[in-house]
C-alpha positions as CSV (number, residue, x, y, z in Angstrom):
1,X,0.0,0.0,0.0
2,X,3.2,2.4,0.6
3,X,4.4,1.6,-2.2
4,X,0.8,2.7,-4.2
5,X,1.1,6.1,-2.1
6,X,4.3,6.8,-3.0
7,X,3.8,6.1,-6.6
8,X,0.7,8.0,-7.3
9,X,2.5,10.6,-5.4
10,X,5.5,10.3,-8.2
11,X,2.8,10.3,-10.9
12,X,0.5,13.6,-9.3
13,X,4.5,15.3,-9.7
14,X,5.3,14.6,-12.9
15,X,1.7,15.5,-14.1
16,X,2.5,19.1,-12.0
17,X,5.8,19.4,-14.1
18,X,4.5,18.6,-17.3
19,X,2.1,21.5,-17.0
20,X,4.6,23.6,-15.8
21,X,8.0,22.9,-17.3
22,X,9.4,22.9,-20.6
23,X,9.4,20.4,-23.5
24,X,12.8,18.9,-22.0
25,X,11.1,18.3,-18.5
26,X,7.8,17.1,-20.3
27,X,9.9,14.5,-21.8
28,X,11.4,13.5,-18.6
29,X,8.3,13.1,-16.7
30,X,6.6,11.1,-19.3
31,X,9.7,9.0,-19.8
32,X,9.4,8.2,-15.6
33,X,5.8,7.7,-15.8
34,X,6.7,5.2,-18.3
35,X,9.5,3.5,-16.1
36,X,6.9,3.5,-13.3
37,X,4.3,2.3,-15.4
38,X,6.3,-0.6,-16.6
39,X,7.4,-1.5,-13.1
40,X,3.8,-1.7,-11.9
41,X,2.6,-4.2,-14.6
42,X,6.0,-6.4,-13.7
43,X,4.9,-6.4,-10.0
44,X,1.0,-6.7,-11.0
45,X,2.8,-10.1,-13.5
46,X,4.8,-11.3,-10.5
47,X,1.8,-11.2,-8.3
48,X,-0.4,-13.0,-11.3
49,X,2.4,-15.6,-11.4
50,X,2.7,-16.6,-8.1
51,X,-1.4,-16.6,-7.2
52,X,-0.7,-19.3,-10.1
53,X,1.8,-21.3,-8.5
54,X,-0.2,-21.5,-5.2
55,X,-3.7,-22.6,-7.4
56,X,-1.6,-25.3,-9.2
57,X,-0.1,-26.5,-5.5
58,X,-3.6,-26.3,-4.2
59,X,-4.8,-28.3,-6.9
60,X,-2.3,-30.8,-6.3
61,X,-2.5,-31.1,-2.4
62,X,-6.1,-31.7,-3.1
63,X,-5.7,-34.5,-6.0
64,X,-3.2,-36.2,-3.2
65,X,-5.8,-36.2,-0.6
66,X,-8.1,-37.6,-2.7
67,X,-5.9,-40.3,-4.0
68,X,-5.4,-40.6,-0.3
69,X,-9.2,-41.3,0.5
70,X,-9.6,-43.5,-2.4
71,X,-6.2,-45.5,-0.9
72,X,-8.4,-45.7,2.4
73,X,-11.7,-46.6,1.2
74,X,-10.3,-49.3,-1.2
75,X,-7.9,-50.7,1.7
76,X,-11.8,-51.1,4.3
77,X,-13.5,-52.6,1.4
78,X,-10.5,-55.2,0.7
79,X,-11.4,-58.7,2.2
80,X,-9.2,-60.1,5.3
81,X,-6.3,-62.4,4.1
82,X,-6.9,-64.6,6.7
83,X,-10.4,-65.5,7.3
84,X,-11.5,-65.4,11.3
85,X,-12.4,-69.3,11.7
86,X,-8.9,-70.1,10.8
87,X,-7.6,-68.1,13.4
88,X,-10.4,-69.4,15.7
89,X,-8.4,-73.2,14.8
90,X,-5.3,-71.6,15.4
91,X,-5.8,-70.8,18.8
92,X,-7.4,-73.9,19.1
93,X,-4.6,-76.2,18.7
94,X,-2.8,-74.1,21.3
């Protein structure tokens, strides 16, 4: 937010000394409003880029949890490998 202050601050300046200097400083000030401008649209890409990263790792997280559940729920339904009444014989012959 500072940084917005500061440069719609330098932007309200150079609009003052464009209508009050020369051609030279008109030049100038446009050239900087320029610079600015393009230093604004590389944060605003920056900030695009990386609100993409975090959706794709979102999206990922979530696809592993759900794998995750489906791991669980298949791994309930599965049948015992050893059904009880053979265990009931095995203690049996204890």
């Amino acid at each position: 937010m500072k940084k917005a202050i500061a440069l719609s601050a330098l932007l309200a300046l150079g609009a003052l000394g464009m209508a009050c200097g020369g051609s030279e400083s008109n030049n100038a000030t446009a050239n900087a409003n320029k610079a600015v401008a393009n230093a604004m649209n590389a944060v605003a890409n920056a900030a695009n880029a990386a609100a993409n990263a975090a959706q794709s790792a979102a999206n990922q997280m979530a696809n592993v949890a759900a794998n995750a559940s489906n791991a669980a729920s298949s791994a309930n339904k599965a049948p015992a490998t050893a059904p009880a009444s053979n265990m009931s014989n095995a203690n049996a012959k204890k």
